[in-house]
C-alpha positions, 0 to 999 in steps of 0.5 A: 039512726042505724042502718036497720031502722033506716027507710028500705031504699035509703042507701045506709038500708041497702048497702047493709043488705048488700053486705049481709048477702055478700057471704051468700054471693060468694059462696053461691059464685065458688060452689054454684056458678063456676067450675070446682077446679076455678081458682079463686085466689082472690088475685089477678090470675082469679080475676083473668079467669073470671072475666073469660067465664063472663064472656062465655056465660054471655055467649051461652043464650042464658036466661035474665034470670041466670046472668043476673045471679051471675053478675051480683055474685061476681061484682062480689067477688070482683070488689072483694078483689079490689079492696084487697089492693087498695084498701077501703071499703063498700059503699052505695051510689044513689045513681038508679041502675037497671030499674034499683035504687043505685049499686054497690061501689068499692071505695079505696083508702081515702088516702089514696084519693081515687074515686070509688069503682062501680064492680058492675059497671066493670062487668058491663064494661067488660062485656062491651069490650070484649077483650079479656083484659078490663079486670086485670086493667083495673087491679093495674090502676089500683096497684099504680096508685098504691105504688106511688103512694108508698113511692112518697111515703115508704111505710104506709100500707092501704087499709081494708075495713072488715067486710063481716063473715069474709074477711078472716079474723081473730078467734076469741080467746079461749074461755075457761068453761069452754077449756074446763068443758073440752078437758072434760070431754077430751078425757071422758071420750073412752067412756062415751063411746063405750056408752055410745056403742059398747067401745066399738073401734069406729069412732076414730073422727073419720067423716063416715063416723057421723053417719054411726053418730046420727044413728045412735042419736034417732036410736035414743031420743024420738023426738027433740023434747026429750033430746032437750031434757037430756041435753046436759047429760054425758052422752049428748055431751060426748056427742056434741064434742065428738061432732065437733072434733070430727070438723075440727080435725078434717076441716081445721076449725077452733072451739069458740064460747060467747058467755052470757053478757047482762049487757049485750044488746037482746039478740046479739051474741052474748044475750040470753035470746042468741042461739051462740051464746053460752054453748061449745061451737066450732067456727073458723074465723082465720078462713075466708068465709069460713064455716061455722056450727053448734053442734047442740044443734045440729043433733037437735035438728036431727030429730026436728019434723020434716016440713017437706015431701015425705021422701024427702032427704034431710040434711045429715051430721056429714051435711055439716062438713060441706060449709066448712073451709079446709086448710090450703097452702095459702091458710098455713103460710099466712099462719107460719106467717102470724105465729113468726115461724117463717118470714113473709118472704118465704111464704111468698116463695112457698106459695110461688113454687105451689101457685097452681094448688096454693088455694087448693083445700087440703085433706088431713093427712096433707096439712102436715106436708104443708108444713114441711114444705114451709119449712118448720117440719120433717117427714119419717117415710112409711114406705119402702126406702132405698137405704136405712142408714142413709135415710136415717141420717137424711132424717137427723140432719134435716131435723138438726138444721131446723133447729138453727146451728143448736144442735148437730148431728154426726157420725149417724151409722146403723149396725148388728143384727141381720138388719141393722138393729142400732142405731148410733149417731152424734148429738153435740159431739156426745155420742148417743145410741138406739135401739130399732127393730126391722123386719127387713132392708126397706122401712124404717122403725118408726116407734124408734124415731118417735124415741130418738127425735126428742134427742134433736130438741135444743136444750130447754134452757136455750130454746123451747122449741121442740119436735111434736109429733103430727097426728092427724085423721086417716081418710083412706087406707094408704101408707102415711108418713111421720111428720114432726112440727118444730115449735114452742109450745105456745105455736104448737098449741095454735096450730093444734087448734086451727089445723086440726092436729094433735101434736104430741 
């Protein structure tokens, strides 16, 4: 018997319940109940913090109602915490609590033999004490007896079950139609926005684009069963990867395609009955409660009546950004991490140095930054600089120690022209030359750098790793600087997918 069929307050039923909620609390926790900058890092210093916001919240005079919101979705957050130190996973106890039949409880790896925590007792438990500290009490004891597990068995790790639609995964491997489906939409684009609206410059994936992108559609279609009758023609195709590709490029999520599975269980991704299967959509299974959308839909659902007041505002294609994750410091270092391009220990000592925004979201333009700060990318300045010659030699030198002793730069010198228009350097002991255009003393001529970076690629024989140029949407007008990733091709390919980059 599986938990959906099991009595409603049989403890399989309501631990399923528990957990089909827990997204729901967590989100309701970061973007409802606590302040915008809160730092939920699912560590100690969140968990210090959260505990204060318990014990002003209790001093407020809230209503039942409000504390009792408060508390599922922090005993939430607090066991997620939990877990993530000892391992396990959720569990009920039958014992009633508060007028229901029993509560969640976080049970550790088994073989760390610890009885299971109770989240909201702990709460309460803090709000008896008063003291501030009975969370980070709790992480304590738990990181005690996972130190002395691994005192007595040196490799062992605690293991944590996967808690669904939180706990981050792996994305499906890409399917052929959806990779037939993308190349064809990647390459039919211009032809799609001169349909679209006769060629017009706006549709440069910026998120004010969807605002043009909702209008064009309402223009098109009246109702939704027309829209549905043209729902494999070019244009509603060049919509949906277009919407896409704008969530893609500023939150970082990948394409995703469940083909259809004669023998997926009806209702399950894979089966014809399932809204997921057999249709491009954008996910983003290496975040934390991660967003997820097809865009077939969310253009469809434009053009659905409204049930509400007449005045009332349906949610718009720029909605659909809000329940999307972007990128933070700590999502690029556990991804350099997976991809071998930095070590654990750097990443560690990268997000030590930058704890205060570890978690912070990223806009584009700051992703490839991050990735500098890791370690595995160099920045071409865009404003003004003191030197040209010395930034230009700034600039190989740091390239060339990314490549680890393969290549050498030397003798970097800028001469002729009123400003310096040559630019000459040596590579391995071969002289190599430059040309560049200035149109003054203080910036660099990126087109130039764009040219001669590639000189700084190990040999293909030796290495394939090489320098890609970082391209990434423009939010606001601003002078950005070049970034340049060094990696192979099979880690500039992840990142371009999970980053929202397009490495060139």
């Amino acid at each position: 018997m599986t938990a959906e069929t099991q009595p409603e307050n049989s403890p399989p039923h309501l631990l399923q319940k528990w957990l089909d909620e827990l997204p729901y609390q967590l989100l309701l926790l970061e973007r409802v109940l606590l302040p915008e900058d809160f730092p939920l890092d699912y560590g100690l210093r969140s968990l210090d913090a959260l505990e204060a916001h318990l014990l002003e919240r209790d001093d407020s005079g809230q209503e039942s109602e409000q504390r009792a919101e408060f508390t599922e979705s922090a005993a939430a957050y607090l066991g997620e915490v939990l877990l993530g130190v000892a391992g396990g996973g959720w569990g009920w106890n039958t014992r009633p609590v508060d007028g229901r039949p029993g509560q969640p409880v976080i049970c550790p790896d088994p073989e760390l033999h610890l009885s299971p925590v109770a989240p909201m007792l702990l709460l309460s438990y803090a709000l008896r004490v008063r003291t501030g500290t009975a969370f980070a009490e709790e992480l304590a004891r738990l990181r005690q007896a996972v130190t002395e597990r691994q005192q007595a068995i040196p490799a062992w790790q605690p293991v944590k079950e996967h808690t669904p639609l939180v706990d981050p995964r792996v994305a499906r491997p890409e399917d052929p139609v959806l990779s037939a489906w993308l190349a064809e939409r990647s390459e039919g684009h211009p032809d799609w926005v001169k349909d679209a609206f006769d060629g017009a410059w706006r549709w440069n994936f910026h998120p004010g684009t969807l605002d043009w992108l909702e209008g064009v559609v309402k223009q098109r279609f009246a109702t939704a069963v027309e829209f549905d009758a043209a729902r494999d023609e070019p244009f509603v195709q060049g919509a949906c990867w277009y919407l896409g590709e704008v969530i893609r490029r500023n939150k970082g999520a990948v394409w995703q395609y469940i083909p259809f599975d004669p023998d997926t269980e009806p209702g399950a991704p894979g089966s014809r009955e399932n809204l997921w299967t057999a249709v491009p959509f954008v996910d983003q299974p290496d975040k934390r409660i991660g967003g997820a959308a097809i865009p077939l839909e969310c253009l469809r659902e434009l053009l659905l009546e409204g049930e509400g007041e007449p005045n009332e505002r349906r949610r718009g294609l720029k909605d659909e950004l809000f329940w999307f994750r972007a990128s933070s410091y700590a999502h690029v270092g556990a991804l350099l991490t997976r991809l071998g391009m930095v070590s654990q220990e750097k990443a560690d000592s990268v997000l030590t140095e930058f704890w205060r925004f570890a978690h912070s979201e990223l806009t584009p333009h700051e992703v490839p930054g991050a990735l500098e700060s890791f370690g595995v990318a160099i920045s071409a300045h865009a404003d003004d600089v003191d030197d040209l010659e010395g930034s230009y030699t700034s600039l190989l030198t740091e390239a060339a120690a990314l490549t680890d002793g393969a290549v050498t730069i030397t003798d970097v010198r800028l001469h002729g022209g009123e400003y310096g228009e040559i630019l000459e350097f040596t590579r391995n002991g071969v002289p190599l030359t430059q040309d560049t255009e200035h149109h003054s003393f203080d910036y660099l001529d990126h087109l130039a750098i764009s040219e001669f970076i590639g000189h700084v690629d190990p040999d293909p024989g030796d290495d394939t790793r090489r320098f890609y140029l970082a391209d990434f949407v423009h939010l606001r007008e601003a002078t950005y600087d070049s970034y340049y990733v060094f990696a192979t091709p099979e880690q500039a390919t992840v990142l371009e997918k999970e980053l929202g980059l397009d490495l060139r």
